[in-house]
ChimeraX commands (.cxc) that place a marker at each C-alpha (Angstrom):
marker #1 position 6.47,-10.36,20.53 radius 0.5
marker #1 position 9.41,-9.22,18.93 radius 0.5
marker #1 position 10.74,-6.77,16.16 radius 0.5
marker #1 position 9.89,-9.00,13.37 radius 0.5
marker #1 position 6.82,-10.09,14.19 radius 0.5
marker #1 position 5.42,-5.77,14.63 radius 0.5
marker #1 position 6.78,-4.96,11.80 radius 0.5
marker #1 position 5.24,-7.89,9.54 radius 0.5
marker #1 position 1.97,-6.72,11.17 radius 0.5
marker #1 position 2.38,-3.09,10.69 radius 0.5
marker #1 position 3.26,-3.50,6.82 radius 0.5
marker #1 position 0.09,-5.65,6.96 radius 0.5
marker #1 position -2.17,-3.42,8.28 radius 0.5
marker #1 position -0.72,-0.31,6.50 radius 0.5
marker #1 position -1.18,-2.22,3.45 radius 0.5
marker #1 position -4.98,-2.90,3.81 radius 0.5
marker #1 position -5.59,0.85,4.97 radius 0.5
marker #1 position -4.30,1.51,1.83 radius 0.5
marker #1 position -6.56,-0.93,-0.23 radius 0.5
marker #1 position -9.75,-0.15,2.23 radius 0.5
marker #1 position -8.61,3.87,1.36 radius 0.5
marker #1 position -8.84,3.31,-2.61 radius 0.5
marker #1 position -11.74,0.93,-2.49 radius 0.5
marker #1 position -13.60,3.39,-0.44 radius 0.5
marker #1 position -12.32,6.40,-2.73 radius 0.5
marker #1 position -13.74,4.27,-6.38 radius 0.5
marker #1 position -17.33,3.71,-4.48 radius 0.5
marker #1 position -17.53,7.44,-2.70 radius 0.5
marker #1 position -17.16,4.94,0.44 radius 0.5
marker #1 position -16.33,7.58,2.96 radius 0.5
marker #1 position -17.11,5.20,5.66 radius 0.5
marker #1 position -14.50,2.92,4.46 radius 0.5
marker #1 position -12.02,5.38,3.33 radius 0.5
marker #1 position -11.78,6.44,7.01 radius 0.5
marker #1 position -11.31,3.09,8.43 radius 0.5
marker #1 position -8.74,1.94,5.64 radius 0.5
marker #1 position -7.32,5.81,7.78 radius 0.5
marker #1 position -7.36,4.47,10.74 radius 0.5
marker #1 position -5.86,1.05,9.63 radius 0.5
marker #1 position -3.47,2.65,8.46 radius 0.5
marker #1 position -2.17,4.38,11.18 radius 0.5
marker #1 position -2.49,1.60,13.55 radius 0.5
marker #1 position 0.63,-0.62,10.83 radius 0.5
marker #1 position 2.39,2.79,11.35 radius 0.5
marker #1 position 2.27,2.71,15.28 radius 0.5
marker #1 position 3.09,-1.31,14.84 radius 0.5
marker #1 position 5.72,-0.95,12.28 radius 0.5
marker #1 position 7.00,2.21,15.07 radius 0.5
marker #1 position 7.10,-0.45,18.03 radius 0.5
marker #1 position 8.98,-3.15,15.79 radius 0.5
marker #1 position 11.61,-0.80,15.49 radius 0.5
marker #1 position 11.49,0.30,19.29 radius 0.5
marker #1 position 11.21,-3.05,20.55 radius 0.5
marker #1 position 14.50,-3.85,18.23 radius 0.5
marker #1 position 16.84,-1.10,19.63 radius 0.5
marker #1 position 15.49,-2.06,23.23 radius 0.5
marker #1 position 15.85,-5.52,23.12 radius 0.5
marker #1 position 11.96,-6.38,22.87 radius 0.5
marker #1 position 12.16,-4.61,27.17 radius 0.5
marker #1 position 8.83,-2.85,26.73 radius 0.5
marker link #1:1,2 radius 0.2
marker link #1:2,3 radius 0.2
marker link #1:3,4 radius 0.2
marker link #1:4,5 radius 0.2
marker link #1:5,6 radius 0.2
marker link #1:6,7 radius 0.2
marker link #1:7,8 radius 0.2
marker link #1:8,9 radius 0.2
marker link #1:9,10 radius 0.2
marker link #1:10,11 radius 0.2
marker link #1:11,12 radius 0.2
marker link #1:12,13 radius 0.2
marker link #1:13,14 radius 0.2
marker link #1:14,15 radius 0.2
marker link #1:15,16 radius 0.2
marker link #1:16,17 radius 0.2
marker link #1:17,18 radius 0.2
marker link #1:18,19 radius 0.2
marker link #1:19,20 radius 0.2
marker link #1:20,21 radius 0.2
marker link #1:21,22 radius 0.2
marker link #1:22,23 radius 0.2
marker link #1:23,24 radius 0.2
marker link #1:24,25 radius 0.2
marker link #1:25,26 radius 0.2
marker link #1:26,27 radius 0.2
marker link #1:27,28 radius 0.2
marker link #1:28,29 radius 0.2
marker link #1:29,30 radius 0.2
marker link #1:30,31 radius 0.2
marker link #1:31,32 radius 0.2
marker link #1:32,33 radius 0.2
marker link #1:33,34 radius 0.2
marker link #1:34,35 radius 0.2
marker link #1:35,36 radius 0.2
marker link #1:36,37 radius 0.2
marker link #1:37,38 radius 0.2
marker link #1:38,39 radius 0.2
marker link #1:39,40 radius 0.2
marker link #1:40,41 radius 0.2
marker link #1:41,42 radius 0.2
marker link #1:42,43 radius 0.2
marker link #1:43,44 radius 0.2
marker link #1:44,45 radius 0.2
marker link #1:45,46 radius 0.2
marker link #1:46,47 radius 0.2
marker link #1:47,48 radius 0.2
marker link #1:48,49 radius 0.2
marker link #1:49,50 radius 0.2
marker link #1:50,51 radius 0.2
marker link #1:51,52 radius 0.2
marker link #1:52,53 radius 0.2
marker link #1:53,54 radius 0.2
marker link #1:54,55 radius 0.2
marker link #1:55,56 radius 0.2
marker link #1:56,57 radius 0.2
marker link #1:57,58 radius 0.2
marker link #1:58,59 radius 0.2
marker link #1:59,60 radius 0.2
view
């Protein structure tokens, strides 16, 4: 898929975790404050395998 194209995703994602975090923290959302979490980690792993997939020549 390429290094760009993870890395583009995992700023995406990592950016709506974010939002879904602070939306869910202003309505005592708990429910959505852990997903907005778990978004975010999921853009960290994706922004992680950009990066791996650029050193390695997109071979994983």
């Amino acid at each position: 898929m390429g290094e760009f194209t993870e890395n583009v995703k995992g700023m995406t994602n990592e950016a709506i975790g974010n939002i879904k975090q602070g939306v869910g923290d202003l309505t005592n959302d708990a429910s959505l404050k852990r997903e907005g979490e778990l978004q975010e980690k999921k853009g960290e792993a994706q922004y992680i395998k950009g990066d791996v997939e650029g050193a390695t020549g997109d071979h994983i």
